[in-house]
N, C-alpha and C positions, 0 to 999 in steps of 0.2 A: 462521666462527662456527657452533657445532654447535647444534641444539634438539633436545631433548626433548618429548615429545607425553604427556600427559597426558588419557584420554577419561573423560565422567560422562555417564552416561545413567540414573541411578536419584534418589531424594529424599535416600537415604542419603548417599551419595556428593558430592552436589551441593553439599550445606549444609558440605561443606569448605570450600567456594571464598568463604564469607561475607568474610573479611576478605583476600579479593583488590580485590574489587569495587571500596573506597575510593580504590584508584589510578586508576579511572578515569574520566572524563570523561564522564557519562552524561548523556544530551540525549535518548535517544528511550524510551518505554516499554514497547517487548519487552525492552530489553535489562537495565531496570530487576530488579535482585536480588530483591527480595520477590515480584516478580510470576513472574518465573521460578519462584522455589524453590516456591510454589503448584501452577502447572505439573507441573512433576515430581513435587510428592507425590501430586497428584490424577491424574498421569499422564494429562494431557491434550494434545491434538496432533493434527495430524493425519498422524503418520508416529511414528518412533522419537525420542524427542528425543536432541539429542547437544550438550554440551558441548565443544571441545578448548583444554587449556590447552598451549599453547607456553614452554615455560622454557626463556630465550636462554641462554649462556653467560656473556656483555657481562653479566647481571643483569636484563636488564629479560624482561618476561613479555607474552605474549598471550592474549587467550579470543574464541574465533569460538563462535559459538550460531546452531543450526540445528536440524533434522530430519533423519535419514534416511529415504527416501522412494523407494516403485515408482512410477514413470509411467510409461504409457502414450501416446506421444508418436505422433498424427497429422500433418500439414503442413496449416498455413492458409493461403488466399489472403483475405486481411480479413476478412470473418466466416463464410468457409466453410469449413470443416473437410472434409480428403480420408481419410474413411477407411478408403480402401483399402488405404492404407498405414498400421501398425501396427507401431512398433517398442517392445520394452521396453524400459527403462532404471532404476538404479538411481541415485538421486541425492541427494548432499548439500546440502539446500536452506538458505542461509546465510540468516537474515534481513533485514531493512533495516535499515542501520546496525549488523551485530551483530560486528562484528570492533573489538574495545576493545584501545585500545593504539597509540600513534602512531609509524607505521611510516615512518622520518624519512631512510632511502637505502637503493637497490636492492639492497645487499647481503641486508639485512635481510628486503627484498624478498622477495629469489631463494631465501633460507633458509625462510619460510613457505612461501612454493609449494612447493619439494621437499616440506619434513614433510608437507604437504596430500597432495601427489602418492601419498609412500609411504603415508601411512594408507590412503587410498583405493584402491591398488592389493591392500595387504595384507587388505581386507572388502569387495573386489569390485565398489564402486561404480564407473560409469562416468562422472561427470562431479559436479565442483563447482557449484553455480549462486548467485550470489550477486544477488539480487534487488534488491538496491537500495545504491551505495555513491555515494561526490561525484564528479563524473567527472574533478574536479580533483586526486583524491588520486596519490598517489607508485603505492601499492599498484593503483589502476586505469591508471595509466600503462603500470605493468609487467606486467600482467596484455595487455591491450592490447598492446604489442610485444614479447610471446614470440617467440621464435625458430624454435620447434617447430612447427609447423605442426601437429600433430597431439595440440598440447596448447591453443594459440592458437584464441579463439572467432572464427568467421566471420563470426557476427551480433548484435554484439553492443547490445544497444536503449539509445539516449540514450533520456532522459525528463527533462521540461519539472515542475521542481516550483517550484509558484506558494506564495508566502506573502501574506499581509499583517500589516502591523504595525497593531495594536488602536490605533485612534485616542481621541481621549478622548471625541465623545462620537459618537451616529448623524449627529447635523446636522454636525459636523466633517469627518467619513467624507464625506458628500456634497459640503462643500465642495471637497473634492480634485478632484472629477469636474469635466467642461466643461460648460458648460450644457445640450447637449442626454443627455448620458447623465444626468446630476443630474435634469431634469427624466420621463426615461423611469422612474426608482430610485423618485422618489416619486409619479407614474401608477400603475404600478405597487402601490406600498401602498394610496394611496388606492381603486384601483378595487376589489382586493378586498373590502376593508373595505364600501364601497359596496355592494357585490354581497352581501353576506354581513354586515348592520347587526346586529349584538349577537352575531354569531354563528361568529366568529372566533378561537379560543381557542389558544393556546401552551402544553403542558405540558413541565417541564422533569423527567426522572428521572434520579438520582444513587444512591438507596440500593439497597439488594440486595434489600430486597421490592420493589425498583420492575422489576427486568429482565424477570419472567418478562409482565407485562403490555405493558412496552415492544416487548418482541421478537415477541409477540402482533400488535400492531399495525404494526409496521411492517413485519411478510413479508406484512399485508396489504395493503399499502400497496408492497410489491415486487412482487406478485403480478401488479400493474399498472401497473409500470414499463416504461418504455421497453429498462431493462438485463436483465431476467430473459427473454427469448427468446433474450439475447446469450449465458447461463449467466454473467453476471457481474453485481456488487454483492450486498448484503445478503442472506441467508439467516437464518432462524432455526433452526440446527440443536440437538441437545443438546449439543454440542461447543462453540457459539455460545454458547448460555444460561450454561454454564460458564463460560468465557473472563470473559464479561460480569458476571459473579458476583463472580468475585475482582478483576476490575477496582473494581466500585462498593464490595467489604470495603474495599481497601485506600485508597479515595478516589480513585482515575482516572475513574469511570466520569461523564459528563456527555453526556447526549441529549436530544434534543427532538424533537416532534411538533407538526405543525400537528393543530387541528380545524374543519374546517367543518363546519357543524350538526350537531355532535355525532359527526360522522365521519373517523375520521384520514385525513389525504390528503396529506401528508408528513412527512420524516424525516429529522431529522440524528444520526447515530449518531457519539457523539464522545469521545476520551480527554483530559484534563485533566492534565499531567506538567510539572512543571519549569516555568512560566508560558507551555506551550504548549499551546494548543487543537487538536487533530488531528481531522480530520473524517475519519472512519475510510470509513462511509458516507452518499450524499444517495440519497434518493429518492422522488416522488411518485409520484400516482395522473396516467397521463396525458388522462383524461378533464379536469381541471383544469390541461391546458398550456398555452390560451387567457391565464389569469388569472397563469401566468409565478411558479403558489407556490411552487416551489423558490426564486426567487430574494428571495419575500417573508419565506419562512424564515429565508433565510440572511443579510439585513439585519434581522431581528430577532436572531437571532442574535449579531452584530457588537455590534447595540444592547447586547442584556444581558451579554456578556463586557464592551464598555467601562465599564459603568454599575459591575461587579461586580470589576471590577480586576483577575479571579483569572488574566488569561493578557495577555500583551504580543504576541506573535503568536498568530495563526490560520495552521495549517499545513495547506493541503488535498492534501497525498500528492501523491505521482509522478500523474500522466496530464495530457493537454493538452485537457482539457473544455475547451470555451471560455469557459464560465462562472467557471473556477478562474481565466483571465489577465484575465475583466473586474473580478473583485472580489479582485484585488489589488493587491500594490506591491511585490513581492519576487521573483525570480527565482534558485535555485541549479539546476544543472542535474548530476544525476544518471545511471548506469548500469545497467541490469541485464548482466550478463559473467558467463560460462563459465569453467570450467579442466579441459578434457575430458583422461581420462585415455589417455597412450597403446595403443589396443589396435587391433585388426584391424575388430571389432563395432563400434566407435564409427566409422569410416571413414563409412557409407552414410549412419549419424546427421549426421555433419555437413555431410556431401555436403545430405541434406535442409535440415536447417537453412538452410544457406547462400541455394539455389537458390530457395526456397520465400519468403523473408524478402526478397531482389534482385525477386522477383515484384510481391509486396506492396509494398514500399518505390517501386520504379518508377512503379505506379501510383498510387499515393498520393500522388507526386509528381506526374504529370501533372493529376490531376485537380485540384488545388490550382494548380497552374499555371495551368489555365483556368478557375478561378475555379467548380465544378460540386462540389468537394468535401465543404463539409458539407450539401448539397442532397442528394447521393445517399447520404452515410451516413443523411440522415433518412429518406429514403423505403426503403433498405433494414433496416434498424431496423423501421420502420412493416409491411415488409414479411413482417420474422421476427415479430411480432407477431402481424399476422394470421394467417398459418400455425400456429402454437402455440395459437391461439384455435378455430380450425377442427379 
């Protein structure tokens, strides 16, 4: 079966593909048509954006949605970065869930990769990265037992995504639990509340005069997180504000903040798509990790999605917080994989990869084996804190 590749990287160009969309099966909201085509007129991103349509022979059609992107690729050993080592690389970054179109036997398969293969050989890029797919799909299967060794990812990252299904009410949601977690969920509310008598406030922002103030408070409110020494979770960039803009236009946009006494001290940054709630980002002030308000957020949270009907799950993304497997009920398990193009230049890349990742993963393993694992991620956490503070 032959394909044809078909590329859009402008607003112009883009607003063709409107009534492709309808054939497909859209459940996440990057991949959502109105919000892309936004995107591209406002040319917003953080790299080149890239469209590619695949037109089968058989009739049926594909669209993967990414970025083109330079990075600057170090090796990690868990949260240390070796920067001695510096290679560049040129990469098409495929989004989460953004390959529309059900890829139903390996032929079809092996047909996409090539087309992938040759675009990417013929504009230089060194490697496909696809961030996030089902680890159960056809297409991650085949992607997984390439043959080539020097197209085949060495490391490629399973990822734990937890859901829950929106129960009907908060007191239901508890009922699920055993006694003693049920009783830790409501310690919990209550002692805040306790500690903080009238002075405990939830605000909720959805409109588009509401972003530039939400975003305001919660990089204040990352500033002094646990994750910002990590370089990871919430940022408020111009890029952010944006993003966040045409999300709340077009009605996706739904976040919340705690306040104690008048001061934010956490944050759930969240999209609203298709009757799923996505916690995009969480984040408190850890001066308030004692009182456990991330987790009082996000059982208020549960509360006012159930009360308000507008979402049947809560989807908290790819990672394995251990917060995302207490407060849910669902489990799919998901990919991040590679489609490294073959050349000479990527050889050392994945040599890194590989070596650096068997590192990490080893220990990660051991430590979890005896039982020392999220002890020492917290004191090391705690530890890149104080360093960034100093």
């Amino acid at each position: 079966m032959s394909i044809r590749c078909r590329t859009y990287t402008n607003y112009e160009d883009f607003v063709n593909l409107k009534e492709q969309w309808p054939e497909f099966d859209i459940r996440y909201y990057e991949t959502d048509f109105e919000y892309l085509s936004a995107l591209y007129k406002e040319n917003i991103g953080d790299g080149q954006l890239l469209t590619i349509l695949l037109i089968c022979s058989n009739g049926k059609n594909f669209i993967i949605n990414g970025i083109i992107k330079h990075v600057e690729y170090s090796p990690k050993i868990a949260y240390f970065t070796l920067k001695l080592i510096r290679l560049k690389k040129k990469c098409f970054l495929v989004g989460p869930y953004s390959i529309l179109g059900e890829i139903s036997d390996y032929t079809t398969a092996n047909d996409i990769e090539a087309a992938l293969s040759r675009y990417c050989r013929e504009n230089d890029i060194d490697y496909v990265y696809f961030t996030l797919l089902s680890k159960e799909s056809l297409f991650t299967k085949y992607l997984s037992n390439l043959k080539n060794p020097l197209k085949r990812d060495p490391a490629s990252l399973p990822e734990e995504h937890f859901l829950l299904e929106i129960p009907e009410s908060l007191e239901s949601y508890l009922k699920t639990k055993d006694a003693k977690s049920r009783y830790n969920l409501k310690r919990i509310m209550k002692q805040l509340e306790n500690t903080y008598p009238n002075n405990v406030n939830i605000r909720m922002f959805t409109e588009e005069k509401d972003v530039d103030v939400f975003c305001e408070h919660a990089e204040n409110i990352a500033q002094k997180s646990h994750l910002r020494p990590l370089n990871v979770g919430f940022r408020s960039t111009p890029t952010e504000i944006k993003k966040k803009k045409i999300l709340a236009n077009i009605g996706f946009f739904r976040s919340y903040i705690l306040y104690l006494d008048g001061k934010p001290s956490a944050f759930i940054c969240g999209i609203l798509y298709k009757k799923s709630f996505f916690t995009e980002h969480i984040g408190f002030d850890v001066q308030y990790e004692r009182l456990s308000i991330g987790s009082y957020l996000l059982l208020k949270v549960i509360e006012d999605i159930a009360s308000n009907r507008c979402a049947v799950t809560l989807d908290y993304s790819y990672g394995s917080d251990s917060y995302k497997k207490r407060f849910s009920s669902l489990l799919n398990e998901d990919i991040r994989i590679r489609l490294f193009i073959p050349k000479i230049s990527n050889i050392l890349f994945m040599m890194n990869i590989a070596f650096f990742n068997a590192i990490t993963n080893l220990i990660r393993k051991m430590l979890k084996k005896t039982g020392f694992y999220d002890n020492i991620r917290k004191k090391i956490r705690t530890m890149l804190r104080t360093l960034k503070e100093v």
